[in-house]
C-alpha positions as CSV (number, residue, x, y, z in Angstrom):
1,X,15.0,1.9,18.2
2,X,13.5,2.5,15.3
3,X,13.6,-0.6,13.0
4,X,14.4,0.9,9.8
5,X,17.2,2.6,11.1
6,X,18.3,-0.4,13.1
7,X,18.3,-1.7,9.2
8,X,20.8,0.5,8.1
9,X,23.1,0.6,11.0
10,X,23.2,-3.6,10.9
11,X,23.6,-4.0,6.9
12,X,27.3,-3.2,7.3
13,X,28.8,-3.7,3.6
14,X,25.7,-5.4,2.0
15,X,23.2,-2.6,1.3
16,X,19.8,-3.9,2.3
17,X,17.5,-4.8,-0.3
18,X,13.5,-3.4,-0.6
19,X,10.6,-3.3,-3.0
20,X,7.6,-1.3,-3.8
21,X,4.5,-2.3,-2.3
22,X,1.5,-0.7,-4.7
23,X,-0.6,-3.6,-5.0
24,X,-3.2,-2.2,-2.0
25,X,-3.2,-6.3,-1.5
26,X,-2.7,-7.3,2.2
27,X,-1.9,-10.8,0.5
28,X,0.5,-10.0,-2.2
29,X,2.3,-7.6,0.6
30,X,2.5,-10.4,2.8
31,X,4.0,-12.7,0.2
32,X,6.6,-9.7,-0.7
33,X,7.7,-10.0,3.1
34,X,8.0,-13.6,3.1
35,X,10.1,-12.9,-0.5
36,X,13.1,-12.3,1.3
37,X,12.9,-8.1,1.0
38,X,14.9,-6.4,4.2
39,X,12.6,-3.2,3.6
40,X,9.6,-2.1,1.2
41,X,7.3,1.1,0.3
42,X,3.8,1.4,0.9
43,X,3.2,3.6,-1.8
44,X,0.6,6.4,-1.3
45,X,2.0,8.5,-3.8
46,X,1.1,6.8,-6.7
47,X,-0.6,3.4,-6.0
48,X,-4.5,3.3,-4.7
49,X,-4.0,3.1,-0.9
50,X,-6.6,4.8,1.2
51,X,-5.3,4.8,5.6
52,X,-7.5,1.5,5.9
53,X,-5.6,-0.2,3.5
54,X,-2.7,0.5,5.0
55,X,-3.7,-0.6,8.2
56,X,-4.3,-3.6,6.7
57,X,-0.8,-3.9,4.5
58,X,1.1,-2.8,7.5
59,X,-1.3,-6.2,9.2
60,X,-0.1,-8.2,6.8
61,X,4.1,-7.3,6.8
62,X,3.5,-7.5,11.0
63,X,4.0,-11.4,10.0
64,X,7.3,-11.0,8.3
65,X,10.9,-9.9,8.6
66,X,10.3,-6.8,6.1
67,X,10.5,-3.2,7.2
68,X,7.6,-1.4,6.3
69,X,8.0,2.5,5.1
70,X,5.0,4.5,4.3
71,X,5.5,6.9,1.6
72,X,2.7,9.8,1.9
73,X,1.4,11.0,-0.8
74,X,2.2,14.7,0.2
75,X,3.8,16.8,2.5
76,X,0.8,17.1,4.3
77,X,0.5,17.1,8.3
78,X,-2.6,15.6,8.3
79,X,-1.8,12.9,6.6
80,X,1.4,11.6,8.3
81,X,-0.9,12.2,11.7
82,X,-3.1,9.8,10.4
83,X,-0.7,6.8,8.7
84,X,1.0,7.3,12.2
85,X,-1.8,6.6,14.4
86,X,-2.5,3.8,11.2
87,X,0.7,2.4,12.9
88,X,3.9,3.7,10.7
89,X,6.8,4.1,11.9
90,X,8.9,5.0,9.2
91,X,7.8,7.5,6.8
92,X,8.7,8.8,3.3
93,X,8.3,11.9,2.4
94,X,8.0,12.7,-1.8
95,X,9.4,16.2,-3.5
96,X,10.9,17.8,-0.5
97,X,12.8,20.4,-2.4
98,X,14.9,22.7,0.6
99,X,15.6,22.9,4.6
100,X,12.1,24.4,5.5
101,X,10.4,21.5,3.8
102,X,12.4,19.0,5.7
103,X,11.9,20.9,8.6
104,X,8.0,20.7,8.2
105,X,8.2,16.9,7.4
106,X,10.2,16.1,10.6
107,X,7.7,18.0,13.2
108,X,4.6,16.5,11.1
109,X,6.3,13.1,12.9
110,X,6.9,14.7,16.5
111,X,4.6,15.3,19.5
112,X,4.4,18.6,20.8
113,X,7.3,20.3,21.7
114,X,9.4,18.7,19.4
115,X,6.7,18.9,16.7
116,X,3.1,19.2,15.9
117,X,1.7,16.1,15.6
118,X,-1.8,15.5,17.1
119,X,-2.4,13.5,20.1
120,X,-5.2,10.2,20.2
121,X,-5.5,8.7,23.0
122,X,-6.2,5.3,21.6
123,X,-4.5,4.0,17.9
124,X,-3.2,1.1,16.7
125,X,0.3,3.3,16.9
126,X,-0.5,2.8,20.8
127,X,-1.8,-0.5,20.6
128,X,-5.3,0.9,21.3
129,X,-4.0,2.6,24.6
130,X,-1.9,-0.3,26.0
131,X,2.0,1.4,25.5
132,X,2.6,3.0,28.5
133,X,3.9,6.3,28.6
134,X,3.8,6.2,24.6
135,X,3.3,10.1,23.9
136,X,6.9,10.6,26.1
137,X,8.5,7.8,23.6
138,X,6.8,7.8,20.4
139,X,9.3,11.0,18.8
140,X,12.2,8.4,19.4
141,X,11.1,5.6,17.5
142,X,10.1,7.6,14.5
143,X,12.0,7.8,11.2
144,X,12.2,10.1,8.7
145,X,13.3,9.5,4.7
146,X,12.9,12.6,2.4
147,X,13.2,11.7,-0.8
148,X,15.4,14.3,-3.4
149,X,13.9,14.5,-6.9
150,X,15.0,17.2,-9.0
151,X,18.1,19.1,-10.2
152,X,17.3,22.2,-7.4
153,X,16.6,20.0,-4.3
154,X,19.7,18.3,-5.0
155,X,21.9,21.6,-5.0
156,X,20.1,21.5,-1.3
157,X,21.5,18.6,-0.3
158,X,23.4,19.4,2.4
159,X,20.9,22.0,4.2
160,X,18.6,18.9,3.7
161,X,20.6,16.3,5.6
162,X,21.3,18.7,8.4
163,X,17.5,19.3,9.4
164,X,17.9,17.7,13.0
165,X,14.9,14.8,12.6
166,X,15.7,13.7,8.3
167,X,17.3,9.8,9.2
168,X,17.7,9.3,4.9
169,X,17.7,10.3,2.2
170,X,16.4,9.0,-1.2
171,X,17.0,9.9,-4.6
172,X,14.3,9.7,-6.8
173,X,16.1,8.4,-10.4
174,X,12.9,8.9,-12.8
175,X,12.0,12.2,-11.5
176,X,15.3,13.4,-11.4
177,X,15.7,12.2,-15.1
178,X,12.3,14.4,-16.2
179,X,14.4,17.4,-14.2
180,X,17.2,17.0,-16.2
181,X,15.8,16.8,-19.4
182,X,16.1,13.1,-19.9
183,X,12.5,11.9,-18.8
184,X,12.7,8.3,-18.3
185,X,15.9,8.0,-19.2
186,X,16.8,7.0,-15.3
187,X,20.3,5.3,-16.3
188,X,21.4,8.5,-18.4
189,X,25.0,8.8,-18.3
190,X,24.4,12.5,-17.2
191,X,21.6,11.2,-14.4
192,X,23.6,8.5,-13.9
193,X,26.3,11.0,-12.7
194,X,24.6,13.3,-10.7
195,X,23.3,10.6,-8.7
196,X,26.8,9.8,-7.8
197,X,27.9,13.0,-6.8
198,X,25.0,13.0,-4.9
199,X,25.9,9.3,-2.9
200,X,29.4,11.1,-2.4
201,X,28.4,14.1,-1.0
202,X,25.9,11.8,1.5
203,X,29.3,9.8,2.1
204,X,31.0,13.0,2.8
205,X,28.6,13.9,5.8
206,X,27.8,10.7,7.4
207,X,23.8,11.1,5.7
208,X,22.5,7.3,4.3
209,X,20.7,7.5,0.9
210,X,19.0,5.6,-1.2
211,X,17.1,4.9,-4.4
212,X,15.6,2.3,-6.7
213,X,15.8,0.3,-9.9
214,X,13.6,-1.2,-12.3
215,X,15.7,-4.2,-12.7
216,X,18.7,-6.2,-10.7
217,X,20.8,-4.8,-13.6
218,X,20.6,-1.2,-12.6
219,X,20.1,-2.0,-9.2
220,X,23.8,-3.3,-9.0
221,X,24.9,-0.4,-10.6
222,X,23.7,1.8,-7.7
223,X,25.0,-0.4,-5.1
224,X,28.2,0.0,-7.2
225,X,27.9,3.6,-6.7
226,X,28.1,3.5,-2.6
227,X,24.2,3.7,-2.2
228,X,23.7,2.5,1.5
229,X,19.9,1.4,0.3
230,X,18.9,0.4,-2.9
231,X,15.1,-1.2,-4.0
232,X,14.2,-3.4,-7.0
233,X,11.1,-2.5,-9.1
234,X,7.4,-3.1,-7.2
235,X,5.1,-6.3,-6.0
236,X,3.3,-5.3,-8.9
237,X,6.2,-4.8,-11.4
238,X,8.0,-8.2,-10.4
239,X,4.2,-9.9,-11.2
240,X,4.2,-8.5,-14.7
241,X,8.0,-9.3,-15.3
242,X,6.6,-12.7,-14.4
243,X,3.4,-12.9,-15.9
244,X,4.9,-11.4,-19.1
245,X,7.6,-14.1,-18.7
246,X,5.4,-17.2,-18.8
247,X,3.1,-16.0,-21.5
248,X,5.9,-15.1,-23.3
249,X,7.5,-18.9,-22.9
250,X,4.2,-20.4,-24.2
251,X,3.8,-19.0,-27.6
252,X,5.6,-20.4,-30.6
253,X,8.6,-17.6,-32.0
254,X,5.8,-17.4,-34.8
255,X,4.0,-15.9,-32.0
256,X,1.2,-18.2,-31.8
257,X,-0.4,-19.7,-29.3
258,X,0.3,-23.2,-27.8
259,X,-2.1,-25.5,-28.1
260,X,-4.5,-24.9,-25.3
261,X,-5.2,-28.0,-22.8
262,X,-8.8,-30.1,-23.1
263,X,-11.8,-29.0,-22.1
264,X,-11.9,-31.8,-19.3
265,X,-8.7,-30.6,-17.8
266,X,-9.0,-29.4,-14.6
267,X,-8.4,-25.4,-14.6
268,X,-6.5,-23.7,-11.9
């Protein structure tokens, strides 16, 4: 089964908990997974992953409990082909704004008939031609997540979910906020709201959806909502929340410097 779905169907009342992975850092992924994360994002969309890299994330998560999920930078057939063969299993589909789009993003995932997805006979997806009988299982183990970002793709919601092949949902909180005329503005009573309506409406149909925060703060308030999968920031964000944190703790409320330590000190 397919392990992200697996995730969902385990969690039971305690939503499970991601990240975003934008680093293109094998190590700092790796570290995310041994973080404690249930799932996290290998962002194509708008962090500076090329297909090698990640091959060579998904390398470095292989050695920890954390679900990966590719999100494309596109809804582009040629491009899920190849972070398929890269290995993905789960994939994340960005702006998917109706049915038809859905439609297109689940048979980018699918082997002929059930799709259009090109054949290689050797990947690391097949474990370089050692999975036996892979092209007649491969369609079973996929999963799909389109993700819902503005005001008209969420009046589609419904048509969405009922593409035979779309596992989640996500909603997109920032995006959504620049549709609605509050750009940024992600915890906007009236973005806020919609984004309720829309875990409701999921609820109503049996469809899991998700979305992420910036902070554990506004994180909680989606789980409070009934979202069935919620991340926290980025491996990047959470090491400038830190970084930030520590410099931050070392200057005097003057904002000066502390003293810095002796030249003969041993630097690290």
């Amino acid at each position: 089964m397919n392990a992200f779905k697996h995730l969902l169907k385990a969690a039971g009342s305690h939503p499970p908990v991601g990240t975003w992975i934008m680093s293109a850092s094998p190590l700092l992924a790796e570290a995310t997974g041994h973080a404690g994360f249930d799932w996290g994002v290998i962002d194509m969309e708008h962090a500076p992953l090329d297909v090698m890299e990640v091959v060579q994330v998904l390398q470095a998560l292989s050695a920890t409990k954390l679900v990966p999920i590719v999100r494309v930078p596109w809804n582009d057939a040629v491009m899920v082909k190849r972070v398929l063969d890269a290995g993905a299993t789960t994939v994340m589909f960005p702006f998917v704004q109706d049915a038809a789009e859905a439609a297109r993003a689940v048979a980018a995932t699918r082997y002929p008939p059930q799709g259009i997805r090109g054949m290689a006979g050797m990947s690391r997806a097949n474990r370089f031609g050692t999975v036996p009988n892979y092209f007649g299982t491969a369609n079973k183990q996929m999963g799909v997540i389109v993700q819902l970002e503005t005001v008209q793709a969420l009046q589609q919601l419904e048509a969405i979910a009922a593409v035979d092949g779309v596992d989640a949902l996500f909603i997109g909180p920032a995006d959504l906020s620049g549709s609605m005329g509050h750009a940024g503005q992600t915890m906007h009573p009236a973005v806020m709201d919609r984004m309720s309506q829309a875990v409701l409406r999921c609820k109503a149909i049996g469809m899991p959806v998700g979305t992420i925060g910036g902070e554990p703060e506004s994180v909680a308030q989606y789980r409070a909502a009934g979202f069935d999968y919620v991340a926290v920031g980025s491996d990047l964000g959470l090491f400038m929340q830190g970084a930030r944190s520590a410099i931050a703790a070392l200057r005097t409320p003057g904002g000066d410097h502390v003293h810095s330590v002796s030249s003969g000190t041993k630097g690290y």
